[in-house]
N, CA, C and O atoms as CSV, one atom per row, in Angstrom:
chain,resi,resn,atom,element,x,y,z
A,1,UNK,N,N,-35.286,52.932,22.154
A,1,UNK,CA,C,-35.056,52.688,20.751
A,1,UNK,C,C,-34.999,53.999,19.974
A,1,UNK,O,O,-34.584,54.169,18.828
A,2,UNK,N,N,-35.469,54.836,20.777
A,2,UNK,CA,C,-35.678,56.354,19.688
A,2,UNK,C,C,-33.911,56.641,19.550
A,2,UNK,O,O,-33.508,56.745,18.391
A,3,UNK,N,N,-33.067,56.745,20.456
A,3,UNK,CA,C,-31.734,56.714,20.146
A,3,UNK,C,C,-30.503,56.059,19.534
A,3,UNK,O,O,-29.328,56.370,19.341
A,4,UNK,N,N,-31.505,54.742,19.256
A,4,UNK,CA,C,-30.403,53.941,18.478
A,4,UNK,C,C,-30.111,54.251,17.114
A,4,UNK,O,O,-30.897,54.976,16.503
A,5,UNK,N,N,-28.936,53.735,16.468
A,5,UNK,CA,C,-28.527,53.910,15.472
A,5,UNK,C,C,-29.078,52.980,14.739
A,5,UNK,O,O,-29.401,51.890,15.212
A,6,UNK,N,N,-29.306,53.421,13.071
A,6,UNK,CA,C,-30.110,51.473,12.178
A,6,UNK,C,C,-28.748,50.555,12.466
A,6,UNK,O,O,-28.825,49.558,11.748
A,7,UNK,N,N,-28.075,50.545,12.906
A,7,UNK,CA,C,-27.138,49.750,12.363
A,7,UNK,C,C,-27.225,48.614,13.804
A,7,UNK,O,O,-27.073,47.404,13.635
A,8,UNK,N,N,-27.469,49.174,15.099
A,8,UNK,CA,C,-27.570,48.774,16.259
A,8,UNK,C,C,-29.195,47.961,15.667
A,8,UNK,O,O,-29.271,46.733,15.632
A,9,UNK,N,N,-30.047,48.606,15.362
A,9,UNK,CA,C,-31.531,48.113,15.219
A,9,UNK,C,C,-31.041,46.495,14.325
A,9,UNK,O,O,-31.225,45.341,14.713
A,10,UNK,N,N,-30.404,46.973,13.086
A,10,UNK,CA,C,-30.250,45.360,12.071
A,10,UNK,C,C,-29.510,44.370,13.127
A,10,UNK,O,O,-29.943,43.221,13.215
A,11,UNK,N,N,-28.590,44.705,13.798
A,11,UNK,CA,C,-27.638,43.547,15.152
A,11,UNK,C,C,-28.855,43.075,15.956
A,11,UNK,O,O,-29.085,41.881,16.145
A,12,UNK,N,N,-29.611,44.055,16.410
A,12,UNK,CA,C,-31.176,43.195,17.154
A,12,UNK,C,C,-31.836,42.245,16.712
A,12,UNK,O,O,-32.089,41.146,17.206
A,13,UNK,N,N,-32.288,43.002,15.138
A,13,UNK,CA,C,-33.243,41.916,14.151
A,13,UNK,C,C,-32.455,40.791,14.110
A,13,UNK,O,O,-32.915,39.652,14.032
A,14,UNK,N,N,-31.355,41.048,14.157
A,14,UNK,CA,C,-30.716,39.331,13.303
A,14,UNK,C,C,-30.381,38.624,14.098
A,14,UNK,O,O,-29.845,37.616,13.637
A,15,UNK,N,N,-30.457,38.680,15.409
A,15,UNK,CA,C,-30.086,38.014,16.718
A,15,UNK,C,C,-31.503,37.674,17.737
A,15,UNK,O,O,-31.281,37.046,18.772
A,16,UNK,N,N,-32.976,38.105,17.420
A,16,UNK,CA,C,-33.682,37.951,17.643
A,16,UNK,C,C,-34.240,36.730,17.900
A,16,UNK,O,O,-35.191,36.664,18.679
A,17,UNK,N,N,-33.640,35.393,17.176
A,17,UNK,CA,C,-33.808,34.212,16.925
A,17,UNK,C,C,-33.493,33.367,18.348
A,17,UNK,O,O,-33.940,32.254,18.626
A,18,UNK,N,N,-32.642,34.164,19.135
A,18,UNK,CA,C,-31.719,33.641,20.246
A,18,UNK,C,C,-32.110,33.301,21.568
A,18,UNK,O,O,-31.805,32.390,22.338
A,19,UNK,N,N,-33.487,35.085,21.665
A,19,UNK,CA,C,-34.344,34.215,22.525
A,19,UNK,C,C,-35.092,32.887,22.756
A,19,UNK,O,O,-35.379,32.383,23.842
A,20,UNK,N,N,-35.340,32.440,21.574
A,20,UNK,CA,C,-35.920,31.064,21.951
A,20,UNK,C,C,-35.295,30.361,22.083
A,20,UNK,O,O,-35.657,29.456,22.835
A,21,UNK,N,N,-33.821,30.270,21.404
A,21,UNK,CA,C,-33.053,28.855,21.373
A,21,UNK,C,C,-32.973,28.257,22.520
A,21,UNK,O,O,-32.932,27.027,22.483
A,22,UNK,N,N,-32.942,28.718,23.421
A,22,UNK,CA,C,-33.266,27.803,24.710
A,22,UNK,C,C,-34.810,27.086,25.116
A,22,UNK,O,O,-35.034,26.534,26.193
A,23,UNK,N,N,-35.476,27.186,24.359
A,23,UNK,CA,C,-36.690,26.334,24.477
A,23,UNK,C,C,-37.244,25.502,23.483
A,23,UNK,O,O,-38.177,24.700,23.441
A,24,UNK,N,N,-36.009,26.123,22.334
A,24,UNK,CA,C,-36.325,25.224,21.249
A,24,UNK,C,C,-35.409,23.941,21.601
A,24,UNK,O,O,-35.968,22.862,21.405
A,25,UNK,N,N,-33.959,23.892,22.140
A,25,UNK,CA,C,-33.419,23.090,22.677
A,25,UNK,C,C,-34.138,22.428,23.400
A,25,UNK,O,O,-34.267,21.275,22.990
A,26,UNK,N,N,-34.834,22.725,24.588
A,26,UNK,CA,C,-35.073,21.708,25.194
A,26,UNK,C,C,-36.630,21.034,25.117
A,26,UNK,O,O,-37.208,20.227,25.844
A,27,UNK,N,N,-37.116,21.920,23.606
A,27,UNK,CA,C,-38.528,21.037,23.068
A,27,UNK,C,C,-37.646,19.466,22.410
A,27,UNK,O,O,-38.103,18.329,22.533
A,28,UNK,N,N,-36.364,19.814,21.750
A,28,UNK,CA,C,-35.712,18.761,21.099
A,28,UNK,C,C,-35.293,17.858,22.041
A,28,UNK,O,O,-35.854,16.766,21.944
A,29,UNK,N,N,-34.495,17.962,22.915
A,29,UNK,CA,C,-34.295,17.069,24.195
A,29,UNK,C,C,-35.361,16.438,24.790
A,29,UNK,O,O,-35.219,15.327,25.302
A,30,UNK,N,N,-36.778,17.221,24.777
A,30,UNK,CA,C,-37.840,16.396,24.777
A,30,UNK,C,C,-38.244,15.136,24.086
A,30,UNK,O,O,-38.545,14.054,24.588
A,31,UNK,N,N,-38.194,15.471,22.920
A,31,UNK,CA,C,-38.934,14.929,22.261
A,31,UNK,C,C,-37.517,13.719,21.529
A,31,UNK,O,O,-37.846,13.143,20.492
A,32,UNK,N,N,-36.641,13.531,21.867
A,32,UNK,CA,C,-35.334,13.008,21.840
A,32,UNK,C,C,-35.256,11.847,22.696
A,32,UNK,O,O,-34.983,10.705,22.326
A,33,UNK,N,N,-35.602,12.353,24.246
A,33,UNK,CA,C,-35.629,11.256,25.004
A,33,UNK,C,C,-36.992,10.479,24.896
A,33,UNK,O,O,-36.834,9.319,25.276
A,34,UNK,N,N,-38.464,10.786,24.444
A,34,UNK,CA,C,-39.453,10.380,23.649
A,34,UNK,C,C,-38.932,9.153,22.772
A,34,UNK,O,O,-39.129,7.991,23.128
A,35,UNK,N,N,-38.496,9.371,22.016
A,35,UNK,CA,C,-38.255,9.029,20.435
A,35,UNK,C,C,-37.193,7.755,21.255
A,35,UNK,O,O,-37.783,6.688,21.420
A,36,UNK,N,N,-35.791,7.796,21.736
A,36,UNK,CA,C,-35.175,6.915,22.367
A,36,UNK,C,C,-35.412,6.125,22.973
A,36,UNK,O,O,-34.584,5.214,23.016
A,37,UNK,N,N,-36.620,6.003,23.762
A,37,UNK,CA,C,-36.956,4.815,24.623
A,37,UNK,C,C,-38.163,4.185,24.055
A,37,UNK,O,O,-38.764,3.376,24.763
A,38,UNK,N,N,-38.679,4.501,22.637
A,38,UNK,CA,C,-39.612,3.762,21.730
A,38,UNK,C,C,-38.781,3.321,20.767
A,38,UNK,O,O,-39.349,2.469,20.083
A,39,UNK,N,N,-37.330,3.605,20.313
A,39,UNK,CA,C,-36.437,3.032,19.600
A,39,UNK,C,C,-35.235,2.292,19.759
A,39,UNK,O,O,-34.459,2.852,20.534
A,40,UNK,N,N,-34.691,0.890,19.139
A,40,UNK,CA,C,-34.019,0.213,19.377
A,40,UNK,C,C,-32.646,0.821,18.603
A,40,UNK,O,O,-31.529,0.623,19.082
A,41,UNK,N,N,-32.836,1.528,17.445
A,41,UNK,CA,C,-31.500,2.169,17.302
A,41,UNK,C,C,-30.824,3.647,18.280
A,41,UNK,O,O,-31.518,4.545,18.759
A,42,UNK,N,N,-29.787,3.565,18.338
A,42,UNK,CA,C,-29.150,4.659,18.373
A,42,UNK,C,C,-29.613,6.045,18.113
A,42,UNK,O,O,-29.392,6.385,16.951
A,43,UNK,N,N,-30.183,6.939,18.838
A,43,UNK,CA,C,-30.005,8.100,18.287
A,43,UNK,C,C,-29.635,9.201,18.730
A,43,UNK,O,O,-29.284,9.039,19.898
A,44,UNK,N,N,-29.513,10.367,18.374
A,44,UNK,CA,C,-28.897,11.540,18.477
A,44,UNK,C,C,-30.314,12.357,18.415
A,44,UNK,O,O,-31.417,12.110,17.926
A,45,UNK,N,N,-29.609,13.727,19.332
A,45,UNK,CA,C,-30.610,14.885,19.443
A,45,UNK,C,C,-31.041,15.758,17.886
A,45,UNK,O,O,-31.976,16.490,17.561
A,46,UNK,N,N,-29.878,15.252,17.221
A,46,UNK,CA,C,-29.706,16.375,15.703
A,46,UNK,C,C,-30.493,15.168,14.765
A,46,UNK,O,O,-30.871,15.440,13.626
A,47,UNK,N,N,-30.692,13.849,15.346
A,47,UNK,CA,C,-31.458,13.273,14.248
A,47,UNK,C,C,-32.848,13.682,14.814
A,47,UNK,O,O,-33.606,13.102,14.037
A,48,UNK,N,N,-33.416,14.163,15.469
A,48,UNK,CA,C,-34.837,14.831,15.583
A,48,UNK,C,C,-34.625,15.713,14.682
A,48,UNK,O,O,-34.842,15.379,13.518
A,49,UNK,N,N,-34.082,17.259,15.006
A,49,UNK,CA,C,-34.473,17.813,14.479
A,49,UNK,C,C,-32.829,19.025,14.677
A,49,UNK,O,O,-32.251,19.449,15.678
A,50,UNK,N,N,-32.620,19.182,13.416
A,50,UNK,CA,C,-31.179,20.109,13.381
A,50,UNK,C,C,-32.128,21.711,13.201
A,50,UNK,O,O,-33.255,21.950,12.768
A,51,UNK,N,N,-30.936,22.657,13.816
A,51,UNK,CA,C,-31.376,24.306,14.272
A,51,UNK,C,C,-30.811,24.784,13.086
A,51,UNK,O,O,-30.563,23.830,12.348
A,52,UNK,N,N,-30.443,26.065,12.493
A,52,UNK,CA,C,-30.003,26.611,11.802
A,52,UNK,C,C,-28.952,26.569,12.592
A,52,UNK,O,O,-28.066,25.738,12.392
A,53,UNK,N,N,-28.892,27.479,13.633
A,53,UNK,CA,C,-27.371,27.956,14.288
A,53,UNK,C,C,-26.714,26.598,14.593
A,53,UNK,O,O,-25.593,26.642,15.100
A,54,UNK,N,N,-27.264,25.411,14.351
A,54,UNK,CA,C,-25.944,24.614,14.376
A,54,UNK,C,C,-24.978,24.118,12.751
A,54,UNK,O,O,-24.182,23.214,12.500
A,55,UNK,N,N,-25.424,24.962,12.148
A,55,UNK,CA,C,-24.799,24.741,10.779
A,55,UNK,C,C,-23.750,25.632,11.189
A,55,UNK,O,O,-22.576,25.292,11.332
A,56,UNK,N,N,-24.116,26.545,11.334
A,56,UNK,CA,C,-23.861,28.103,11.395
A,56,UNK,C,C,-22.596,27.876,12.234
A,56,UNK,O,O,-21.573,28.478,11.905
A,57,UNK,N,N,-22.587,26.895,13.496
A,57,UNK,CA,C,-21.531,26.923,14.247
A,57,UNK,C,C,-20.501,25.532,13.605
A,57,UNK,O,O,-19.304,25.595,13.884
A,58,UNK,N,N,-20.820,24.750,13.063
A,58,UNK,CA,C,-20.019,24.018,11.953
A,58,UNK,C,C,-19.157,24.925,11.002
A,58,UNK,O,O,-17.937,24.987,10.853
A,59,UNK,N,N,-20.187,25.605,10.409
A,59,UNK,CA,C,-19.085,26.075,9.438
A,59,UNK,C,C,-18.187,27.327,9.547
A,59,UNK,O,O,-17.281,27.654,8.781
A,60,UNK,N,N,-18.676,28.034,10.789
A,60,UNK,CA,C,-17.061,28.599,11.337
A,60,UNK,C,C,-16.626,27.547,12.046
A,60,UNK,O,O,-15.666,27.961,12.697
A,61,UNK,N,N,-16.802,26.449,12.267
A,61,UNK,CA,C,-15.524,25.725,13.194
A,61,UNK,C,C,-14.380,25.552,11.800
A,61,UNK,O,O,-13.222,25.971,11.782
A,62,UNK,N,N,-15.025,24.888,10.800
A,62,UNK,CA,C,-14.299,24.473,9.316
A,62,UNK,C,C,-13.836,25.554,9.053
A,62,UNK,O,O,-12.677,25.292,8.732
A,63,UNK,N,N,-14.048,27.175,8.934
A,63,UNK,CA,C,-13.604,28.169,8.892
A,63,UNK,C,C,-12.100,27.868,9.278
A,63,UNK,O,O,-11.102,27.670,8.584
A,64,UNK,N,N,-12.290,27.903,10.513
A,64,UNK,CA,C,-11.243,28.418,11.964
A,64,UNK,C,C,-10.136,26.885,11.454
A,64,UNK,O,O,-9.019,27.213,11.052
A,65,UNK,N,N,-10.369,25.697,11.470
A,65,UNK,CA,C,-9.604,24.858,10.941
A,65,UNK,C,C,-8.590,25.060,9.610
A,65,UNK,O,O,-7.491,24.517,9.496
A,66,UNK,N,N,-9.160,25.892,8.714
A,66,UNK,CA,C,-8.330,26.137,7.194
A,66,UNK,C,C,-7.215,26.751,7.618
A,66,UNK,O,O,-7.224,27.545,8.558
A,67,UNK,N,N,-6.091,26.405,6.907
A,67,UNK,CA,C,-5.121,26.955,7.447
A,67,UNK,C,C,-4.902,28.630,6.665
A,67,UNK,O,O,-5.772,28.955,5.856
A,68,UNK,N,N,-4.029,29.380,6.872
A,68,UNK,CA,C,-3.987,30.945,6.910
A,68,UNK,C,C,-3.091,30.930,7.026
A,68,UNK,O,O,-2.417,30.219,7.771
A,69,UNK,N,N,-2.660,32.059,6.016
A,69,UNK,CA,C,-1.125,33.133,6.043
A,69,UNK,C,C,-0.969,33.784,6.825
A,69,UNK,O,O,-2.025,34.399,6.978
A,70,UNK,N,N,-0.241,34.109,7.531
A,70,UNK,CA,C,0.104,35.316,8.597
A,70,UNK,C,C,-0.133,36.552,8.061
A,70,UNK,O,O,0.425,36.643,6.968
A,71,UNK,N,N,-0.935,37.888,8.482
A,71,UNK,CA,C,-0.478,38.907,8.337
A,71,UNK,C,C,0.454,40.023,7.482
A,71,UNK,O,O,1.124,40.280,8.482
A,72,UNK,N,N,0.850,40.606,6.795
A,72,UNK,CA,C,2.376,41.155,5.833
A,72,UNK,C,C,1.340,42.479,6.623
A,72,UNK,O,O,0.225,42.487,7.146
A,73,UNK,N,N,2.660,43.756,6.301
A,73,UNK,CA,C,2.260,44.969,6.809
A,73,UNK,C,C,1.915,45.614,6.058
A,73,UNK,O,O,1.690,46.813,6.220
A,74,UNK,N,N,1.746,44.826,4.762
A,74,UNK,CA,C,0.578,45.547,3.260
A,74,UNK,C,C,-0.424,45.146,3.812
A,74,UNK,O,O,-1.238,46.020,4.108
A,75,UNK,N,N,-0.679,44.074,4.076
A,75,UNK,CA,C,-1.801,43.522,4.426
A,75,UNK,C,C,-2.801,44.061,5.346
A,75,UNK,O,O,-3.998,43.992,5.066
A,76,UNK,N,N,-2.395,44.572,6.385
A,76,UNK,CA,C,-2.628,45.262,7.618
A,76,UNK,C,C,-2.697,47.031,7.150
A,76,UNK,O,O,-3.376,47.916,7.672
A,77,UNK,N,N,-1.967,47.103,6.269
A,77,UNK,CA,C,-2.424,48.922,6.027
A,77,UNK,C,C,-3.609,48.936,5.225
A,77,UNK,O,O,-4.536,49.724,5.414
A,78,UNK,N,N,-3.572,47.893,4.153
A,78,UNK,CA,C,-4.565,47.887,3.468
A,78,UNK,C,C,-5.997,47.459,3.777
A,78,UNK,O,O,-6.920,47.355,2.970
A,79,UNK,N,N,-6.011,47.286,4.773
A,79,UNK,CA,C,-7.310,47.037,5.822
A,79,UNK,C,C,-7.619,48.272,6.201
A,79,UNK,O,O,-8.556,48.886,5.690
A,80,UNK,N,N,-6.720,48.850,7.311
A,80,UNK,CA,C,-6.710,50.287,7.604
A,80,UNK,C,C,-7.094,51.088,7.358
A,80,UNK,O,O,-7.753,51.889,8.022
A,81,UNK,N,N,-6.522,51.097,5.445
A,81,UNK,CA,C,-6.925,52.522,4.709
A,81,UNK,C,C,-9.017,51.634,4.122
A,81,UNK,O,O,-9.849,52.468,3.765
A,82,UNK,N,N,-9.352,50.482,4.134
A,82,UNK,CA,C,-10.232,50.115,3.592
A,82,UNK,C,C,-11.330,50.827,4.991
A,82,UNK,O,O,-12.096,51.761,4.750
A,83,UNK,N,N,-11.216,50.185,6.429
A,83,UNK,CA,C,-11.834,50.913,7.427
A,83,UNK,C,C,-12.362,52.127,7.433
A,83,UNK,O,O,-13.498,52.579,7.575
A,84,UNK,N,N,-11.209,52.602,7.232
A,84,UNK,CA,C,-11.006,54.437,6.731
A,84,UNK,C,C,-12.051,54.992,6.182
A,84,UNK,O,O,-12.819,55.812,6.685
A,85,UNK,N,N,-12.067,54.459,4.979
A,85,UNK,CA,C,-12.864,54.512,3.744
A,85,UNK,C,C,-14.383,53.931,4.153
A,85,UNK,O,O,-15.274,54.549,3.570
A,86,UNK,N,N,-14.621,53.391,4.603
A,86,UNK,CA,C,-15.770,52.750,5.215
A,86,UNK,C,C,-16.421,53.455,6.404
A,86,UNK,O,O,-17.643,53.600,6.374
A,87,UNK,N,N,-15.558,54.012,7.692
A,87,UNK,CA,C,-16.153,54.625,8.406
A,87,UNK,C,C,-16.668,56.150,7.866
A,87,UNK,O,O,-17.764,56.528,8.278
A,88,UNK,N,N,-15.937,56.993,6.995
A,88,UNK,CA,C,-16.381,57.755,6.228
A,88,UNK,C,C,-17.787,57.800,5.341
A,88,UNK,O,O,-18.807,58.484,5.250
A,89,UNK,N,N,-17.352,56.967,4.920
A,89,UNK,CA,C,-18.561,56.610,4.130
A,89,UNK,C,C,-20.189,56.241,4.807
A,89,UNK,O,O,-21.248,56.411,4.202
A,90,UNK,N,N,-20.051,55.754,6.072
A,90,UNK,CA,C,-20.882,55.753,7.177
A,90,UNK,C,C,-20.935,57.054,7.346
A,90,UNK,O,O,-21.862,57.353,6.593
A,91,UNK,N,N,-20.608,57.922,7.774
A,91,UNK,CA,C,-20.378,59.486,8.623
A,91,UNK,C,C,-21.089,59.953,7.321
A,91,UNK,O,O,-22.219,60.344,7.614
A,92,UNK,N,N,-20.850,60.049,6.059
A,92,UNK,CA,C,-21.029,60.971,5.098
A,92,UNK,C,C,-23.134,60.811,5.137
A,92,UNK,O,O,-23.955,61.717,4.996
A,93,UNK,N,N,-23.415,59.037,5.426
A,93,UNK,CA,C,-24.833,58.690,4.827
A,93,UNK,C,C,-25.701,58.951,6.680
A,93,UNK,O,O,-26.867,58.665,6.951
A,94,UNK,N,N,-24.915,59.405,7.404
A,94,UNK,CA,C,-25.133,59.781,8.597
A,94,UNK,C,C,-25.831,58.580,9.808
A,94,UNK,O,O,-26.715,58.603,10.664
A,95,UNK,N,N,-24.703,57.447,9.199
A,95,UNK,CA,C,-25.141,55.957,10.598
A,95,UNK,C,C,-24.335,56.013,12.018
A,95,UNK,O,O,-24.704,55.603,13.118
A,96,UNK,N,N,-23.055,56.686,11.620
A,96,UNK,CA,C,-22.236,57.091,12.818
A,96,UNK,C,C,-22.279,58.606,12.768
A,96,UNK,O,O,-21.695,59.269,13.626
């Protein structure tokens, strides 16, 4: 860690959550098939108990569904020169 960059350190912190999701899943699948065979309705794993990251993966799916303009080659320079401007601006506060 003494060599990382903050910017690598904040991608750690915010992904930190990930280790568990696999045991938080299958505390819910637990307690799912519990809940199902003491109940006569119907249920679902998300009526126990919904995760954050499954919002999270809803609403880029709805994202990815909206429809979108193609590209123009203003469009695409003007990204470019915005990058530009951005990786600089990194270099100047010394993250890259």
């Amino acid at each position: 860690m003494d060599k990382m960059k903050p910017y690598e350190l904040q991608l750690i912190c915010e992904s930190l959550h990930l280790r568990t999701k696999e045991n938080w899943e299958q505390s819910r699948l637990v307690a799912y098939l519990i809940a199902q065979t003491n109940s006569k309705k119907r249920l679902k794993p998300t009526d126990i108990l919904k995760f954050p990251w499954e919002k999270t993966e809803k609403d880029n799916n709805n994202i990815n569904k909206t429809p979108s303009k193609p590209l123009t080659l203003e469009d695409v320079e003007s990204i470019k020169k915005l990058a530009l401007q951005r990786e600089l601006e990194l270099k100047k506060k010394g993250i890259i």
